[in-house]
C-alpha positions in Angstrom: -12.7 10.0 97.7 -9.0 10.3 97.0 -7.4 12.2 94.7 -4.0 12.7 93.4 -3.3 15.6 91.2 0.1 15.9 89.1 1.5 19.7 89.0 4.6 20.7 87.2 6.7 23.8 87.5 7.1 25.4 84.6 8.9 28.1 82.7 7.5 31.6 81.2 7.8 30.2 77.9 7.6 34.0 76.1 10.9 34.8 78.2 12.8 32.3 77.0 15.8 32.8 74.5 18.1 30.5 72.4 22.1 30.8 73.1 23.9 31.4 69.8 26.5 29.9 71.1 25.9 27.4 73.3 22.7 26.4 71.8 21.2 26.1 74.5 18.1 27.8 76.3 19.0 30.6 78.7 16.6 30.0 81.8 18.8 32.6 84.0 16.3 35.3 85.4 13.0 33.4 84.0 10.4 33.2 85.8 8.8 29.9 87.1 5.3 28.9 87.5 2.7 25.9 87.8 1.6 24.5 84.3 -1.6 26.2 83.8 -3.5 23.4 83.1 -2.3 21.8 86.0 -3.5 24.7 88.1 -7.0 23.7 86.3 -6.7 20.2 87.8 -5.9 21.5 90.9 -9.1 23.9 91.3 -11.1 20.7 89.9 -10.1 18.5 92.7 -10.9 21.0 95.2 -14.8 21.7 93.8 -15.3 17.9 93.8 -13.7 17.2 97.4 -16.2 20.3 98.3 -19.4 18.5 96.8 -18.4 14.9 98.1 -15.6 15.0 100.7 -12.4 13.4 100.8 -8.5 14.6 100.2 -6.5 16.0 98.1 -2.6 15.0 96.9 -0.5 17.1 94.9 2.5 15.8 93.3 5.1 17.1 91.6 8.4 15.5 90.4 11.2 18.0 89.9 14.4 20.4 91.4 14.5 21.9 94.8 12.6 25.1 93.1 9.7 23.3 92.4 8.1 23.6 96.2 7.2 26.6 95.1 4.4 25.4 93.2 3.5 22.5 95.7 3.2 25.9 98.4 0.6 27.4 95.6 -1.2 23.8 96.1 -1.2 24.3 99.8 -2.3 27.7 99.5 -5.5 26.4 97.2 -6.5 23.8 99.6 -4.4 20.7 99.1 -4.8 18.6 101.8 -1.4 16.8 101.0 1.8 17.8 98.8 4.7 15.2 98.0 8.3 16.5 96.2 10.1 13.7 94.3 13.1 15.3 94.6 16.3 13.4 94.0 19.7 13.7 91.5 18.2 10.4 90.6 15.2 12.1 88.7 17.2 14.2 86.6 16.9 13.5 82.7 14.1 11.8 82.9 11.8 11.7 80.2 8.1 10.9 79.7 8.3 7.5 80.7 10.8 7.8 83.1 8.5 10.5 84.8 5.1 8.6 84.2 6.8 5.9 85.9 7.9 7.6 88.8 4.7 9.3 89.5 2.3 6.1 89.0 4.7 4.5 92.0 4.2 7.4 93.7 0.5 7.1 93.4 0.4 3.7 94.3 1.8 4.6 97.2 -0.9 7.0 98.2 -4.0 5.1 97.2 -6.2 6.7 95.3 -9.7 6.9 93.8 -9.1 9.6 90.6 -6.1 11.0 89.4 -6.0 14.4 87.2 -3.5 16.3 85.4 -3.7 18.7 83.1 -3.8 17.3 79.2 -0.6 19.0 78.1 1.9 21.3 79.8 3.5 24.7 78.5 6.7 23.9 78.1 7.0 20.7 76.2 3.3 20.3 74.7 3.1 16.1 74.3 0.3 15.0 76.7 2.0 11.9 77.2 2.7 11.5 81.3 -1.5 11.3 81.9 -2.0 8.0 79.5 1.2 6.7 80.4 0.8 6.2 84.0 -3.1 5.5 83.4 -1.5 2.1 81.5 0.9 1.8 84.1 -1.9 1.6 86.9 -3.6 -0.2 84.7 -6.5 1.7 84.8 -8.8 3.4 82.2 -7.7 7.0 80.8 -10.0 9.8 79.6 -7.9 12.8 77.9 -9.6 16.3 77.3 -12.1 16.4 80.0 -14.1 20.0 80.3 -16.6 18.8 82.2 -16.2 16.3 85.5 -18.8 14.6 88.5 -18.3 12.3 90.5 -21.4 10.5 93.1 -21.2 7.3 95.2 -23.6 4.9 93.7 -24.1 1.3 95.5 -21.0 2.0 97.8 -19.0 2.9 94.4 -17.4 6.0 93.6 -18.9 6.5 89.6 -18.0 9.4 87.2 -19.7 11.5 85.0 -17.5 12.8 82.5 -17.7 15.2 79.2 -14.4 14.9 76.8 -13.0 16.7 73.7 -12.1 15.2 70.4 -11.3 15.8 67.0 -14.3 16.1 65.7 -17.1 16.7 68.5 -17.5 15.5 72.2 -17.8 12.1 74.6 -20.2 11.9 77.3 -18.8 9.0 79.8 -20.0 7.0 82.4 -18.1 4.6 84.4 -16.5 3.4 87.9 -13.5 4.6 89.4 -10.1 4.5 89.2 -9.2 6.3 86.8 -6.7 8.8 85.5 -7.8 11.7 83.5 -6.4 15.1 82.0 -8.2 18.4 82.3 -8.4 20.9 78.8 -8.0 24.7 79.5 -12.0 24.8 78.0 -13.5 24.0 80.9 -17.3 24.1 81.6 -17.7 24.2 85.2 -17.5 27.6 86.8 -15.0 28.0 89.7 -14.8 31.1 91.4 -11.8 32.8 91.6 -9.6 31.5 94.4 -6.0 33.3 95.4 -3.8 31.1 97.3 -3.9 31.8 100.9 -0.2 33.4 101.6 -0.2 31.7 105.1 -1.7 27.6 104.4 1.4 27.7 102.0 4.2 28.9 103.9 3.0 26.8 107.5 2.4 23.6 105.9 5.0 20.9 105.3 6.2 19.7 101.6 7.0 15.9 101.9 9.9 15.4 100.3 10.4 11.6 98.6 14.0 10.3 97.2 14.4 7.5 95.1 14.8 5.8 98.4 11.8 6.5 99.6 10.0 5.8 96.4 11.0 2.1 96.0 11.6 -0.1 92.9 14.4 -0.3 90.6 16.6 3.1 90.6 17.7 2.6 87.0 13.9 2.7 85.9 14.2 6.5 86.7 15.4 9.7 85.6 17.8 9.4 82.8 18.7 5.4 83.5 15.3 4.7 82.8 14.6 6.7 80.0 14.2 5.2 76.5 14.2 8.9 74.8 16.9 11.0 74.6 17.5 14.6 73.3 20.0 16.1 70.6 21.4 19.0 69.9 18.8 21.9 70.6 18.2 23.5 67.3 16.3 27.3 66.9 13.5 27.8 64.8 13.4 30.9 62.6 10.3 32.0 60.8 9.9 32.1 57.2 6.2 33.3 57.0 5.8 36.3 54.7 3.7 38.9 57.0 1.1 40.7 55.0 -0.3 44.5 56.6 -3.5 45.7 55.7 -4.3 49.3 56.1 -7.8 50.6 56.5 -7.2 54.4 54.9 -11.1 55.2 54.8 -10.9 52.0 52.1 -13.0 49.3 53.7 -14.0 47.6 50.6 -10.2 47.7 49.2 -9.1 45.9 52.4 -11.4 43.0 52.0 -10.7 42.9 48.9 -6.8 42.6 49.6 -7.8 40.1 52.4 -9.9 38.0 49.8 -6.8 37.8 47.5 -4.2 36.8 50.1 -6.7 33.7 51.5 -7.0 32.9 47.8 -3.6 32.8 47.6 -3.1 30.6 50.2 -5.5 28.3 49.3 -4.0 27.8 46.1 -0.4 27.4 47.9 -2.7 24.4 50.1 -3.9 22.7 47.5 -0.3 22.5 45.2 0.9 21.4 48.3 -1.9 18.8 49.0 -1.1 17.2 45.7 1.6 15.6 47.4 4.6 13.4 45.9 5.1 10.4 44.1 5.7 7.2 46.1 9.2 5.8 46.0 9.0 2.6 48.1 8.4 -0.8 46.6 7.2 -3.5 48.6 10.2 -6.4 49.3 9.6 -10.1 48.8 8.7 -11.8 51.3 9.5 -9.6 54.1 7.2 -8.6 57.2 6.5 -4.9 57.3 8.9 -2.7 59.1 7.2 0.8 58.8 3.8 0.8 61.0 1.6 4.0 60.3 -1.5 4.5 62.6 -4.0 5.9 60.4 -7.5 7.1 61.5 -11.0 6.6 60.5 -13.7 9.0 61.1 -17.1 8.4 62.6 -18.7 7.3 59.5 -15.8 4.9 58.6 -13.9 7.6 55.8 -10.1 7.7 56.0 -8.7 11.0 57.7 -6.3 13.1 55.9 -3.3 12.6 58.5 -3.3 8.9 57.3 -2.1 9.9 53.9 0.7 12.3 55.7 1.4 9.6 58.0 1.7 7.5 54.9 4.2 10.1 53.0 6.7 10.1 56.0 6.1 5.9 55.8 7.0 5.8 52.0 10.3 8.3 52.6 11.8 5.5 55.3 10.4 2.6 53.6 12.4 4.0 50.6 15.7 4.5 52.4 15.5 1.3 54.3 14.3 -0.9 51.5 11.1 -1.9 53.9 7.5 -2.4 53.4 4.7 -0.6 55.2 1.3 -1.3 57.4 -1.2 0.4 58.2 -3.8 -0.1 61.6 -6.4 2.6 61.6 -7.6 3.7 64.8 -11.1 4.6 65.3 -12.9 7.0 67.4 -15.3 6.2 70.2 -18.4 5.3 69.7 -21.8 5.6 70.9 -21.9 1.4 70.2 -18.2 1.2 72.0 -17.3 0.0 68.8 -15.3 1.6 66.2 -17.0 2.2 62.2 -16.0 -1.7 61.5 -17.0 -2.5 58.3 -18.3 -0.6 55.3 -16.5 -0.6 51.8 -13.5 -3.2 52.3 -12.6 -3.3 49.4 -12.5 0.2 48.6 -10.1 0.8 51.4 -7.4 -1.5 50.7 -7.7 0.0 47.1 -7.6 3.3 48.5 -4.5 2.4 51.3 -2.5 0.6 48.4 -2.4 3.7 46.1 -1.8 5.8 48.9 1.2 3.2 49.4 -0.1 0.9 52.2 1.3 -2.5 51.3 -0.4 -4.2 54.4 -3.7 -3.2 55.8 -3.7 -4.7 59.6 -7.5 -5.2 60.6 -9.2 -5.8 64.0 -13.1 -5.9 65.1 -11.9 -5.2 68.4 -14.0 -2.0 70.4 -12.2 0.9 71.4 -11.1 0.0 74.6 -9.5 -2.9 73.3 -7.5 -1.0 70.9 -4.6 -0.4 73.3 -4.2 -4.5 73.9 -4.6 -5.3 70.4 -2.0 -3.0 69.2 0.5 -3.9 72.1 0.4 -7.8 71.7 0.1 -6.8 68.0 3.7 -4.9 68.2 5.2 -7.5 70.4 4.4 -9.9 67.7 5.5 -8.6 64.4 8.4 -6.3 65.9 8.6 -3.5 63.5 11.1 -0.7 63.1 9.2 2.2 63.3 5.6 2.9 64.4 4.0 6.6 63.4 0.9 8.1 64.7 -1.0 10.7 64.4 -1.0 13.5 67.3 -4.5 13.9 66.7 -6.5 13.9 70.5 -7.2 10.1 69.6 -3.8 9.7 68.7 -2.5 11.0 71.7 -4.7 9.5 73.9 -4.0 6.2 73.4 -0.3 5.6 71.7 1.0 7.0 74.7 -0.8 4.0 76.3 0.5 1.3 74.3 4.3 2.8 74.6 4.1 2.9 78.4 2.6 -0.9 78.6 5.1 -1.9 76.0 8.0 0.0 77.6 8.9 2.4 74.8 10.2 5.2 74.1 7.9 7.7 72.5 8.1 11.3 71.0 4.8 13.2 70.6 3.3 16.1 68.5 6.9 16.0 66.6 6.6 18.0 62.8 8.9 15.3 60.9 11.1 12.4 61.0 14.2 11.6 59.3 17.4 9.2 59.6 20.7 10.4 60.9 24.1 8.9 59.6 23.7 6.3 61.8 20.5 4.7 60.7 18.9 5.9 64.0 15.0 7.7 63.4 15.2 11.5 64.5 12.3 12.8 66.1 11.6 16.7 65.3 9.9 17.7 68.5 9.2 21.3 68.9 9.0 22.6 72.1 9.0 26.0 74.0 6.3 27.4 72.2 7.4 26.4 69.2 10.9 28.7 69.5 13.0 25.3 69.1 13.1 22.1 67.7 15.0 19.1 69.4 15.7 15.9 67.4 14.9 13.0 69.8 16.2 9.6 69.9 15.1 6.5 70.8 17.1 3.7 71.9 14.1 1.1 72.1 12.7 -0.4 69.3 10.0 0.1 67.3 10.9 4.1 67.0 7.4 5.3 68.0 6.5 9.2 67.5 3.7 11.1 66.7 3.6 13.5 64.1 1.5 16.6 64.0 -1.3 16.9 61.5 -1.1 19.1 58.2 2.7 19.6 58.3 4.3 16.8 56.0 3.5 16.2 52.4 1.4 13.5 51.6 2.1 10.9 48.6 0.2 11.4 45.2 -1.9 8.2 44.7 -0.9 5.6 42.6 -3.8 4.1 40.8 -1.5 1.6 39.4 -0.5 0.4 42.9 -2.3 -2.8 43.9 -4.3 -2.8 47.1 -3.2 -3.3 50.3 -3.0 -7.2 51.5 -5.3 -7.6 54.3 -3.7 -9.3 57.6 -6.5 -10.0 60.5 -4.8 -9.4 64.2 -5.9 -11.1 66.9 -8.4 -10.5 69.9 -6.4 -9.6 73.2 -6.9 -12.0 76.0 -9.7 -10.7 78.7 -12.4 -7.9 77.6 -11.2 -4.9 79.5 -14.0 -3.0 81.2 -16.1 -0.8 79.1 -17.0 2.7 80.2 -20.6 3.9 79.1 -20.4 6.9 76.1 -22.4 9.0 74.0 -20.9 10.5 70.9 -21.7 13.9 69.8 -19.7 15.7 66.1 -18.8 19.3 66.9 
């Protein structure tokens, strides 16, 4: 079996310290070190080439400094490291990278391909489902638990994932590409890199050149996103000390009352604000929000944040908004079609939907339905939730649709120019970047329980109902099991 792991160096993110100045990070005398759930991919690959045989490539795309982490591979038992090193490269974003690496692994061949689901540094998850779209292969994000056997002179995989609101249990052929979580449920025993496989073996080192295709669909020519001016974060959280003094009782107590107290500060807040868009004549809707439905069918909170951050550009761009809910994996392979329609488009037009875009399609077919979808209707902005559904597949439909996309952001606003900012936090949350696209629809996804949702208008009439079609071909179907948390 072959597999292809993706590493990337990364930096100590607790060192790290904002310029006042410059505004800029200061990296000088940081330490460096392999993502950490990349290191879990790593020690993954080498359990399963243990049990069933094969070989092992690590990749990594980055500076000269980042064979230090390809060495660490060697040292763990990589049969095979590759460098993408190349002035090329530099600037390049998640698509730009995704890109790079799925040629890469092309060129390699390969069976499976793991990463780890987010790294450190940045925190988006993106690079995994993009180059799984890329390679045109299926994607499974948040795996904890991973086999592989050959069955019928075909390599299969046995696969446990995370989600929002429980875990998947899938079954299916290979290729695919998948992303390893940090809770992993296979024990590996502790392995230190051996000091003398990493300093003897070589490091392949591939240039644009060497990597083929069109140059300016790398690095900073090739990417759709780009960042602004690095902005620090300063907290504004009150911080509360409790004291025990031989007072147990009087500290919970004191405990009790601040949780109250924030409850109360959740549920003004909750209340949300009133909606400020109103629907134009006649015109196709240029706001897209990806809501999300849970298990049994009920609309998720996020949708009606999603929906707030919808009505504030709808409002300053005198548009008209959609809304696509994405549904989780089922048992069935379908998503909870059905139950109370008219009850949702009720619900979605107070909640200032003024388009509801339906689909029967199953879950895998979500990704072609929305890309043809987007291709047809061309609208200005698409939102999504950063939910593990969320992230999972708009990263997908982006890559296929060669967009630019900004992931886990915590708002979005216009600048003077019209353009959408992004409000990426990165860094462990110590700075926030507004990111621009230059691609069109403007597709981020925003974090969930950070913007203020819109008080529903009972008033409001429901949502108009627009039926998308079926995507050409039934993609192939992996075998799952659903469990809630």
């Amino acid at each position: 079996m072959r597999t292809v792991v993706f590493v990337k160096q990364v930096p100590e993110v607790s060192e790290l310290t904002l310029d006042p100045e410059t505004r800029r990070l200061r990296r000088e005398g940081v330490d460096s070190m392999m993502n950490p759930f990349d290191r879990r991919a790593v020690l993954e690959a080498r359990r399963l080439r243990d049990q069933v045989g094969g070989t092992i490539t690590a990749v990594t795309m980055g500076p000269p400094a980042a064979e230090s982490i390809l060495r660490e591979c060697l040292g763990l038992g990589v049969d095979r490291v590759v460098h993408l090193s190349d002035r090329g490269f530099a600037g390049a974003d998640t698509l730009a990278t995704a890109r790079a690496l799925a040629r890469a692994t092309e060129r390699f061949g390969f069976d499976l391909v793991l990463a780890g689901r987010y790294s450190i540094d940045s925190d988006t998850g993106q690079v995994g489902p993009e180059v799984a779209a890329l390679l045109s292969v299926p994607f499974l994000g948040g795996v904890r638990r991973l086999d592989v056997e050959l069955r019928e002179d075909r390599w299969r995989v046995d696969a446990e994932c995370e989600g929002d609101g429980g875990f998947i249990l899938v079954e299916g052929p290979l290729p695919l590409v998948a992303t390893c979580t940090d809770r992993w449920k296979t024990r590996i025993p502790r392995i230190l890199p051996d000091e003398a496989a990493a300093a003897g073996a070589a490091v392949e080192v591939w240039s644009i050149a060497d990597l083929g295709g069109d140059p300016q669909r790398y690095g900073q020519a090739g990417s759709p996103t780009r960042v602004e001016e690095v902005q620090a974060v300063f907290s504004e959280r009150k911080r509360v000390r409790l004291v025990h003094r031989d007072d147990p009782p009087g500290v919970v107590a004191r405990m009790m009352d601040v949780f109250a107290h924030a409850r109360r500060e959740g549920a003004r807040r909750s209340v949300g604000r009133a909606i400020s868009h109103a629907r134009p004549a006649g015109e196709a809707p240029a706001i897209w929000v990806l809501g999300e439905r849970g298990a049994e069918g009920e609309i998720r909170p996020v949708t009606w944040e999603l929906l707030g951050a919808a009505d504030h550009l709808a409002g300053s761009l005198g548009a008209s908004t959609a809304v696509f809910l994405l549904e989780p994996w089922r048992s069935d392979g379908r998503g909870a079609h059905g139950g109370d329609a008219a009850g949702i488009v009720a619900e979605l037009g107070a909640h200032g939907a003024d388009v509801l875009l339906e689909s029967t399609a199953s879950y895998p077919a979500t990704v072609g339905v929305l890309v043809e979808a987007i291709r047809a209707h061309r609208p200005r902005v698409v939102l999504a939730p950063a939910t593990a559904l969320g992230r999972d597949l708009v990263p997908q439909i982006a890559a296929r649709l060669g967009l630019g996309l900004t992931g886990d952001a915590i708002g979005v606003r216009l600048d003077e120019e019209g353009r959408l900012q992004q409000l990426k936090p990165a860094f462990g949350g110590q700075v926030v970047a507004p990111i621009v696209s230059r691609t069109r629809p403007e597709m981020v996804t925003l974090r969930a329980g950070v913007l203020d949702p819109v008080s529903p208008d009972r008033g409001r009439r429901p949502a108009t109902t627009v039926r998308l079609p079926e995507p050409a071909g039934s993609p192939h179907v992996l075998r799952c099991r659903c469990f809630e948390a």
